[in-house]
C-alpha positions as CSV (number, residue, x, y, z in Angstrom):
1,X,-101.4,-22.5,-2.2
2,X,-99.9,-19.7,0.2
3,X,-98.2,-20.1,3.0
4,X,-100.9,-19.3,5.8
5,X,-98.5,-17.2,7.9
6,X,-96.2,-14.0,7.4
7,X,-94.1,-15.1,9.5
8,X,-93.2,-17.8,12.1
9,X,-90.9,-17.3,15.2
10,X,-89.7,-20.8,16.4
11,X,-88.8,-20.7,19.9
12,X,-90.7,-17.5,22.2
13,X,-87.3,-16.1,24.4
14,X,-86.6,-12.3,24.8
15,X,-85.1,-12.5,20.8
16,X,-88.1,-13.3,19.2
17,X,-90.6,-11.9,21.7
18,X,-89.5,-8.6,20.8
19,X,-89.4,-9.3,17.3
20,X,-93.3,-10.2,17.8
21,X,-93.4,-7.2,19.7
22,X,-91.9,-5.0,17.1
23,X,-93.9,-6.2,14.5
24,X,-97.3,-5.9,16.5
25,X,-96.6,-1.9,16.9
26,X,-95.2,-1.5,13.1
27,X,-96.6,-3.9,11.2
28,X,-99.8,-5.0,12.4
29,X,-100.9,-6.2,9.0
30,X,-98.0,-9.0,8.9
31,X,-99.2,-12.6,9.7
32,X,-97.6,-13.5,12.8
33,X,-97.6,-16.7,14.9
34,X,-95.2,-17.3,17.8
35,X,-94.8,-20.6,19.3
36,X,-93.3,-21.6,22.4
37,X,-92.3,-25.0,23.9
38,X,-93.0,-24.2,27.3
39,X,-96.4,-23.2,29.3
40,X,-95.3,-19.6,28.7
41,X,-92.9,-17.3,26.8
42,X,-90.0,-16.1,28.3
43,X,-89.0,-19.1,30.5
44,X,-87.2,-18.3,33.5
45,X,-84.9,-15.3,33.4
46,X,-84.3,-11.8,34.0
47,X,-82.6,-9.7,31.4
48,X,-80.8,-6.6,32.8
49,X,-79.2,-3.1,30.6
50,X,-77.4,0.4,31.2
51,X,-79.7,3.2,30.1
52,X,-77.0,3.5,27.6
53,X,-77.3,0.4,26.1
54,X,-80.2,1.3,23.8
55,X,-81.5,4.7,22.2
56,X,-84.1,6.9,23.4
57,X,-86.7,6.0,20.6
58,X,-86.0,2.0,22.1
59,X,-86.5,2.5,25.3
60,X,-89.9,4.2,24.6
61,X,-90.9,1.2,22.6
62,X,-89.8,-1.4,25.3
63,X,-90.3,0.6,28.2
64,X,-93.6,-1.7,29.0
65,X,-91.6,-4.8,29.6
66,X,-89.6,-2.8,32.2
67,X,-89.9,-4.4,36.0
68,X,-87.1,-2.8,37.7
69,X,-84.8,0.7,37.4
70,X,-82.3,1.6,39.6
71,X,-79.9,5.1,39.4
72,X,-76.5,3.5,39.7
73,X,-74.4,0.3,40.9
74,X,-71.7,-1.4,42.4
75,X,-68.8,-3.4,41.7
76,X,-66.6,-4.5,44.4
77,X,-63.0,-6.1,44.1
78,X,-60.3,-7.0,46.6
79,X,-58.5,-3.6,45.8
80,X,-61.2,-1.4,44.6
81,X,-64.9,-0.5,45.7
82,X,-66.6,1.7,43.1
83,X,-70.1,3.2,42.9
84,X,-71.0,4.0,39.0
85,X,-73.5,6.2,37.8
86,X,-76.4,5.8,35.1
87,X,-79.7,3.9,35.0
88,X,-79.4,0.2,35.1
89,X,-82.9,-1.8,34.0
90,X,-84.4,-5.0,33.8
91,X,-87.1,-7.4,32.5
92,X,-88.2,-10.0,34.5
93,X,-89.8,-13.2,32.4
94,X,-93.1,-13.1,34.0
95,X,-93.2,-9.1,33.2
96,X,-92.2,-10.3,29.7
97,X,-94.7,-13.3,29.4
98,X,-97.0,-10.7,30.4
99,X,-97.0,-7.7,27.7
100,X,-96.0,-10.3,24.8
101,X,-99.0,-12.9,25.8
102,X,-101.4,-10.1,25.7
103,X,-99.6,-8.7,22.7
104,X,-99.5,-11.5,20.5
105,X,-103.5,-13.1,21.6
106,X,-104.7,-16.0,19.6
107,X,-101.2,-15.6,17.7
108,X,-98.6,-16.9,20.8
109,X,-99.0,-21.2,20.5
110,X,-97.6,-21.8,24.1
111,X,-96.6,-25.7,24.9
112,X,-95.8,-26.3,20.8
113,X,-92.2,-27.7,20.5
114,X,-90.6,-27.3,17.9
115,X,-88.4,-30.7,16.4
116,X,-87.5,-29.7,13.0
117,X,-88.1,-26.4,10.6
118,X,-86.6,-25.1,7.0
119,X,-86.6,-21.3,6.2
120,X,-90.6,-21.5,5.0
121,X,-91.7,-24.6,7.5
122,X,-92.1,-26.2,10.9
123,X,-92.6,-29.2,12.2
124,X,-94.2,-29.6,15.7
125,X,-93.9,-32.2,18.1
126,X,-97.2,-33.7,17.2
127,X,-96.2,-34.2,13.7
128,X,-98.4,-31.1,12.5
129,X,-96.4,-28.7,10.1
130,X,-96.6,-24.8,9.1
131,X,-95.5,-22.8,6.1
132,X,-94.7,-19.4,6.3
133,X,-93.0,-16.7,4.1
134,X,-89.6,-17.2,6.5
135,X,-89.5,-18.8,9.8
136,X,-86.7,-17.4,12.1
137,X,-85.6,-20.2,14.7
138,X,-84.5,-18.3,18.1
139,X,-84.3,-21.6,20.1
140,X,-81.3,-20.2,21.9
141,X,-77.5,-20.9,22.0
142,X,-76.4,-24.1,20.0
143,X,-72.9,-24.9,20.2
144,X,-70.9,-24.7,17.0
145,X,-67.9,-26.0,16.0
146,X,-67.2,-22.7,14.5
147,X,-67.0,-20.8,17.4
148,X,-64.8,-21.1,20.5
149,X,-66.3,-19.9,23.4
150,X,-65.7,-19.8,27.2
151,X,-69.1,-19.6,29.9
152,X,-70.6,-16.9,32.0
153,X,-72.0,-19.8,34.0
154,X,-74.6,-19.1,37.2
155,X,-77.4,-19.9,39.4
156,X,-79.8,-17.0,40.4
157,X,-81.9,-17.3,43.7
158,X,-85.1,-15.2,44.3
159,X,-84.9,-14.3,48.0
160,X,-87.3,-13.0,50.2
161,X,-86.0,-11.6,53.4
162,X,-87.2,-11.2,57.2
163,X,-86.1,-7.9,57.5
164,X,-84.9,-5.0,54.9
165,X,-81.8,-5.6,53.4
166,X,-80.9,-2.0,53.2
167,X,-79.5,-1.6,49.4
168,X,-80.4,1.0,47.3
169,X,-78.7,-0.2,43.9
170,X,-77.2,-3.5,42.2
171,X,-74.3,-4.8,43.1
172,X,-73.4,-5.7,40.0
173,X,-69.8,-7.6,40.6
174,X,-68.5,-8.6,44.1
175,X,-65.5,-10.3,43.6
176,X,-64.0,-10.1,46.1
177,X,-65.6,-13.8,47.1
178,X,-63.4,-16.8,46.5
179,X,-62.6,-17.2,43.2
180,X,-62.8,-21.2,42.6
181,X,-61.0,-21.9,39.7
182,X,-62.0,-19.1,37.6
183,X,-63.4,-15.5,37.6
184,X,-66.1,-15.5,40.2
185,X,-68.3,-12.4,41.5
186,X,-71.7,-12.7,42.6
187,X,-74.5,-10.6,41.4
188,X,-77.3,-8.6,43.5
189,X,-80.6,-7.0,42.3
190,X,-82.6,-5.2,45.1
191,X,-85.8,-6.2,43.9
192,X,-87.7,-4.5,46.6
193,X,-86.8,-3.4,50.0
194,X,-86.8,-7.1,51.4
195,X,-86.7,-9.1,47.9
196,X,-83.0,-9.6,46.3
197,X,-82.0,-11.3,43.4
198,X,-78.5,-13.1,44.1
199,X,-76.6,-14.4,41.5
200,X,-73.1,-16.9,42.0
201,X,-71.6,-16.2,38.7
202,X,-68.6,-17.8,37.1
203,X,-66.5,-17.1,33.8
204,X,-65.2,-20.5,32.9
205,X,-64.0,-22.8,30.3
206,X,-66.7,-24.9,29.2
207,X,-70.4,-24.5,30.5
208,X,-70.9,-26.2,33.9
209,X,-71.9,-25.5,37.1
210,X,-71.8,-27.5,40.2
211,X,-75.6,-26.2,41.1
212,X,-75.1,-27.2,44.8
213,X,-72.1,-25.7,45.4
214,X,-73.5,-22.3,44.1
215,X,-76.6,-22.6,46.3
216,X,-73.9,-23.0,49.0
217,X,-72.0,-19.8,47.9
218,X,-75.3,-18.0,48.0
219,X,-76.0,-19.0,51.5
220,X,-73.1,-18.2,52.5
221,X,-72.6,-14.8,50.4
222,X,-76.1,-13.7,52.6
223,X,-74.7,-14.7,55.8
224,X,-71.3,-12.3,55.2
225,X,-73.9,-9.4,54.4
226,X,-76.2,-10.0,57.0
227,X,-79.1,-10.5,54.9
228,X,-81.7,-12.7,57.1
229,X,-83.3,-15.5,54.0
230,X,-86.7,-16.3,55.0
231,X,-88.3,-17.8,51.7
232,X,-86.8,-18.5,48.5
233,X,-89.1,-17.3,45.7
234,X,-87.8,-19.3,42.6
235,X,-83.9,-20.1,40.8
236,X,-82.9,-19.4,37.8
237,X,-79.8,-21.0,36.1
238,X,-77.8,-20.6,32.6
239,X,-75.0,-20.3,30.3
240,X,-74.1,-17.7,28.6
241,X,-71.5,-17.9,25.7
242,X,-68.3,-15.6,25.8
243,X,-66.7,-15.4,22.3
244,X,-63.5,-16.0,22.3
245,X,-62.5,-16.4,18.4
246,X,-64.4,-18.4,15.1
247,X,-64.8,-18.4,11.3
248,X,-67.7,-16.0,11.2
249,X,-68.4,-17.1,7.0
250,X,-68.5,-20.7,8.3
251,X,-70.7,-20.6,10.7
252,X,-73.4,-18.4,8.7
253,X,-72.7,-21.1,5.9
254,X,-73.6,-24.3,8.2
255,X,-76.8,-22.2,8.8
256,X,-78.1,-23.0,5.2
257,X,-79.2,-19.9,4.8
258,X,-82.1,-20.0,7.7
259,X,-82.9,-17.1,9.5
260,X,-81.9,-17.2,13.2
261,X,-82.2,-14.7,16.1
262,X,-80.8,-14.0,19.6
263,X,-78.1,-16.6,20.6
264,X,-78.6,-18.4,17.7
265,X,-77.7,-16.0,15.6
266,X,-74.4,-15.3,17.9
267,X,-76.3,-11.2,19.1
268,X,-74.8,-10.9,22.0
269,X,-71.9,-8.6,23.6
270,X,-68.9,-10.6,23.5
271,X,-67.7,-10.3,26.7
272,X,-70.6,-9.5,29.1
273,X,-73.3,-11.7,27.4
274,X,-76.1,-9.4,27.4
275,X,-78.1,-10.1,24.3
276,X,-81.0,-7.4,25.2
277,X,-79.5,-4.9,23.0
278,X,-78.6,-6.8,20.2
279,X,-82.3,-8.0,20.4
280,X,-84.0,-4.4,20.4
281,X,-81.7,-3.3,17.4
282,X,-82.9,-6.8,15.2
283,X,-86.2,-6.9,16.1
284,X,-86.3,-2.7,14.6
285,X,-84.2,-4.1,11.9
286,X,-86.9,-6.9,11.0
287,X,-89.8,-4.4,10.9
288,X,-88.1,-1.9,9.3
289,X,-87.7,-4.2,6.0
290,X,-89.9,-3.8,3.4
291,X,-89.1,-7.7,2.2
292,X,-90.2,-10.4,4.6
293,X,-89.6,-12.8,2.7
294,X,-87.1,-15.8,3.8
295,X,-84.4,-14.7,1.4
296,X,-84.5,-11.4,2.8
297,X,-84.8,-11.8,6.2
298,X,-81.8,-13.9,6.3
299,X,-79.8,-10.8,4.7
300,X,-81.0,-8.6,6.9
301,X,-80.0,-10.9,9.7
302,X,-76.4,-11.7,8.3
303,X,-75.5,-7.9,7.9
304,X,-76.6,-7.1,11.3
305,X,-74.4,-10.1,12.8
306,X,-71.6,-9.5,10.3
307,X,-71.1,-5.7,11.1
308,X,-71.5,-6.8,15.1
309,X,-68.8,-9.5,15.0
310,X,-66.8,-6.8,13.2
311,X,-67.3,-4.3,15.8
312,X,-66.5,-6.7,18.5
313,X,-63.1,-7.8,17.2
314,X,-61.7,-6.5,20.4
315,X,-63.8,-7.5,22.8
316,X,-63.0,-11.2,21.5
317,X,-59.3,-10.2,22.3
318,X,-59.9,-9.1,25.5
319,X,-61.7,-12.3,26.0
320,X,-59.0,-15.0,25.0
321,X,-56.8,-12.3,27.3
322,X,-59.3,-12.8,30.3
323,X,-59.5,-16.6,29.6
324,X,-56.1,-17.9,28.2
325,X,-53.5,-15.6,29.7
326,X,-52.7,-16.2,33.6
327,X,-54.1,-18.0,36.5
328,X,-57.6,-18.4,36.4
329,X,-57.8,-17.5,40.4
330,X,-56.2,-14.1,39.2
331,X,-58.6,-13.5,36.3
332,X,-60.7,-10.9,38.5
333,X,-57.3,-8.3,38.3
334,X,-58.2,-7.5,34.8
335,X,-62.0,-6.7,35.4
336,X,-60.5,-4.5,38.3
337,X,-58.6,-2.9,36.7
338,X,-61.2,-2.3,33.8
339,X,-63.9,-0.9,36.8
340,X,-60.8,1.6,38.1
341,X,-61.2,3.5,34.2
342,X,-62.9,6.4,33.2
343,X,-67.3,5.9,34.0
344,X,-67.7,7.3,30.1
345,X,-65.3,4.1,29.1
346,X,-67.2,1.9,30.6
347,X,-70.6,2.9,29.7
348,X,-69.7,2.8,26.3
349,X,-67.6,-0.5,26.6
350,X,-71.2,-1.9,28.1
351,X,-72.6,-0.7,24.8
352,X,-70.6,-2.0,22.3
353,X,-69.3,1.4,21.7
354,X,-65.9,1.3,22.4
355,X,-63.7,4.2,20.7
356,X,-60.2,3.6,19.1
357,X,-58.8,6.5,22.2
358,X,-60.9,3.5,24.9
359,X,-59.2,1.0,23.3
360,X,-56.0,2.5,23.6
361,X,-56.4,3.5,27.5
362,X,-57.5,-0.2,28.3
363,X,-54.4,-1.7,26.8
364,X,-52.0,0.7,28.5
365,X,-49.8,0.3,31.0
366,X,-48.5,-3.5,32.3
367,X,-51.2,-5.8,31.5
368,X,-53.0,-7.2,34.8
369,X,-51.6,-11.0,33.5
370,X,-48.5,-12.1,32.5
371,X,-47.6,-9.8,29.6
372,X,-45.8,-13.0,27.2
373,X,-49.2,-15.1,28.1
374,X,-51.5,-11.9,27.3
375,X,-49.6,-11.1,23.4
376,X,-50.0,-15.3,23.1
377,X,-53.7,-15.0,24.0
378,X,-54.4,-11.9,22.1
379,X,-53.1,-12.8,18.8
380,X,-54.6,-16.4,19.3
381,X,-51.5,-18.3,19.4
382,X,-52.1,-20.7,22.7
383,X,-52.7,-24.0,21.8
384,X,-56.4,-23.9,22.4
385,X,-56.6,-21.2,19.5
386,X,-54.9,-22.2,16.7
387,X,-57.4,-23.7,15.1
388,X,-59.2,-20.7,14.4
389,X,-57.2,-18.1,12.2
390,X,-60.2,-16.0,11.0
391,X,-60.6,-13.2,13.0
């Protein structure tokens, strides 16, 4: 007998949902079904991009799930203050939940967990199963002993203000808060002239927050900028994966040859950890093949990821630089000195663009570290990378 569905998307975060997006626009003959564990797709986020980040043709296509746009932002360090031009965006979930729920109708199965699936099957909570032509799992980020990663660990607070708070664009790194043990800048999105998004963000080592210590950092991040918190809205928390180094042919192996998405299927920019990009680009890739089939999919999957971890060789090198070379109170002197480069650098660093002439101009010159720590880091020769020589 056939397999009822097309398709079927295990798990319903930004990934998939814009798969199932995709799809609905291109392919509106494909048998789709979406299912999400929680009450609603999208959980609890808010996904942010540069106008950069994606082409023209994508933002026309995604430009619906769009909450917020802003024209510019700021970074702040101890020895630099820095306005940046260009368009930065961003999704909130309930925006999301909103377009893909009326999107996907009768197709979206919210509240259906998934415990077990193959490349043509899943298995739900209540013991009923589905067969597709290929399922693609985008549960998020599972750890894998392929793949050494640090954390862009945070906690996000919704806050709505007594009076205006008087910014006109995100702040997107203030680091020049105290550092704790690792690089720490917290994170601002004017969401309307009294509503702020504030984020306590934290590159370090393994993925772990101390969740009331951040709310403290938060409260105490207002207070320094005057902002008067009347009512918090809602939190968000997370972990984001920062490459560092892995055996790319590994990992795909361990995956058995299952289609994946998102963070599961390692899309993200190395460094920064926004996936959004890496998310448009599949989810075109996926309606764009003619095959969607199990077998296929998965190819079209693996060459997408193979040519990104490729392309992000130095980003991962930056990375173990950031993370393994140095005191991790002084980490925030190489972002600073990153933020003092050219604006066309960084937009296309942000972009996963980076030319062999950017390349060049962010290595020269003394190293914000301790140069014999930054070569050890670089080519992967500290004692926390030497088990990974397949770069």
């Amino acid at each position: 007998m056939a397999p009822e569905w097309d398709l079927i998307l295990a798990g319903g975060g930004l990934a998939n949902g814009l798969i199932a997006l995709r799809l609905r626009q291109l392919r509106p003959d494909l048998r789709v079904r979406l299912l999400e564990a929680d009450s609603k797709p999208g959980g609890n986020h808010t996904w942010s991009f540069h106008q950069a980040d994606i082409t023209p043709e994508q933002h026309r296509w995604i430009a619906p799930l769009v909450a917020h746009r802003w024209q510019g932002y700021d970074v702040r360090f101890p020895d630099l203050n820095r306005t940046l031009a260009g368009d930065y965006l961003s999704i909130t979930s309930t925006r999301f939940a909103e377009v893909l729920t009326e999107a996907m109708g009768e197709s979206l199965d919210t509240c259906a967990a998934v415990t077990a699936l193959t490349p043509a099957s899943v298995t739900l909570a209540d013991g009923t199963m589905l067969h597709a032509r290929a399922v693609i799992d985008g549960r998020g980020h599972a750890p894998d002993r392929y793949l050494s990663t640090g954390s862009q660990s945070f906690l996000g607070q919704e806050w709505q203000l007594s009076r205006p708070h008087g910014l006109t664009r995100p702040i997107l790194m203030d680091a020049t808060v105290d550092q704790q043990g690792g690089y720490r800048f917290v994170y601002t999105l004017p969401l309307s002239a009294t509503e702020l998004l504030i984020e306590d963000t934290h590159y370090v080592d393994a993925a772990r927050l101390d969740l009331s210590l951040a709310r403290q950092n938060i409260a105490c991040y207002a207070r320094q900028q005057g902002w008067a918190l009347a009512h918090l809205i809602r939190e968000e928390q997370g972990h984001l994966p920062i490459m560092l180094a892995g055996d790319f042919s590994a990992c795909w192996q361990a995956k058995g040859r299952q289609p994946c998405s998102g963070l599961r299927a390692g899309l993200f920019h190395a460094t920064t950890g926004y996936s959004l990009p890496h998310a448009v680009a599949l989810a075109e890739a996926i309606a764009a093949s003619g095959d969607s089939s199990a077998t296929a999919l998965f190819s079209v999957i693996h060459r997408y990821a193979l040519r990104q971890w490729r392309e992000q060789r130095f980003y991962r090198s930056l990375n173990r630089m950031l993370f393994l070379a140095g005191d991790a109170d002084k980490r925030w002197r190489v972002m600073q000195r990153f933020y003092s480069l050219n604006e066309g650098l960084i937009a296309r660093f942000y972009a996963g663009h980076t030319t062999l002439a950017d390349k060049a101009r962010i290595l020269a010159g003394k190293p914000p570290v301790p140069v014999g720590e930054a070569m050890l880091a670089i080519l992967k020769l500290t004692p926390r990378m030497r088990a990974f020589h397949h770069e």
